[in-house]
C-alpha positions, 0 to 999 in steps of 0.5 A, a space after each residue: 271848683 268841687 275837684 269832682 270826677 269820675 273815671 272807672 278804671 278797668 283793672 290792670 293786668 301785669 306779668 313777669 317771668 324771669 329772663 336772662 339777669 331781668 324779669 321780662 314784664 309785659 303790661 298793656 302789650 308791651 315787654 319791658 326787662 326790669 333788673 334788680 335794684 344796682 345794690 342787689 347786683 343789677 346793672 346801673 342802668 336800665 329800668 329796677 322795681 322801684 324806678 318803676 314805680 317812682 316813675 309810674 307816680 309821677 307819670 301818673 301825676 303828671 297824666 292827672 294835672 294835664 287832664 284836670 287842666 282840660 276840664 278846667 277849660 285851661 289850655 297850653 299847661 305844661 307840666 313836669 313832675 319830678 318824684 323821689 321815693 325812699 323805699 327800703 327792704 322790709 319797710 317799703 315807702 318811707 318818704 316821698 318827695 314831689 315836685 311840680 314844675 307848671 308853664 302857662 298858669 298863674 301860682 295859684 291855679 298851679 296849687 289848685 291843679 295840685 291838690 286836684 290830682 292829689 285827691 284824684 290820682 290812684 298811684 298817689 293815693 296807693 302810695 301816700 298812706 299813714 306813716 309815709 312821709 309826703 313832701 312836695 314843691 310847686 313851681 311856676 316857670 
């Protein structure tokens, strides 16, 4: 298994103008309200910046291993990918922690599947840099 791919990617356009307590983004012709963080007086629900971001990881994530899958001609994975970032003003991403929850393949080729998608997705790779701290669980249900 060479773990080799290629996909160009068209680059990604985003825009935000404030709203009424939210920044109004639009992205892929969808509007979304993002607000600020709750500890910067934003609501306690809804989506922040940084929810945004640790989400845009683990979709990523989990987008990747489905598609690696496929091309290892694996079909019927399941996958879930929960993801915790610590990110703090003035030093952004200090630690993240990943974790894998696989259906329908042995241990070994959850690992392999992993590691694909580690060497391949363009969030973790954006985000996984020196000084960041990655941790990361792999489980098989």
């Amino acid at each position: 298994m060479s773990g080799k791919f290629e996909i160009k990617l068209k680059p990604v356009l985003a825009k935000a103008r404030l709203a009424e307590g939210s920044a109004r983004v639009e992205v892929g012709g969808v509007e979304i309200d993002v607000y600020p963080e709750p500890e910067a007086g934003g609501p306690d629900k809804g989506l922040t910046p940084l929810g945004l971001l640790a989400s845009s990881l683990a979709a990523c994530e989990a987008l990747m291993a489905s598609l690696v899958a496929r091309m290892l001609g694996v079909g019927g994975v399941g996958v879930e990918v929960d993801v915790k970032a610590d990110i703090q003003l003035g030093t952004g991403l200090r630690s993240l922690e990943l974790k894998f929850k696989f259906s329908g393949v042995s241990e070994d080729l959850a690992r392999d599947i992993v590691k694909m998608v580690k060497s391949q997705c363009p969030v973790y790779n954006s985000l996984a840099r020196d000084g960041v701290k990655v941790k990361e669980e792999i489980l098989v249900v």
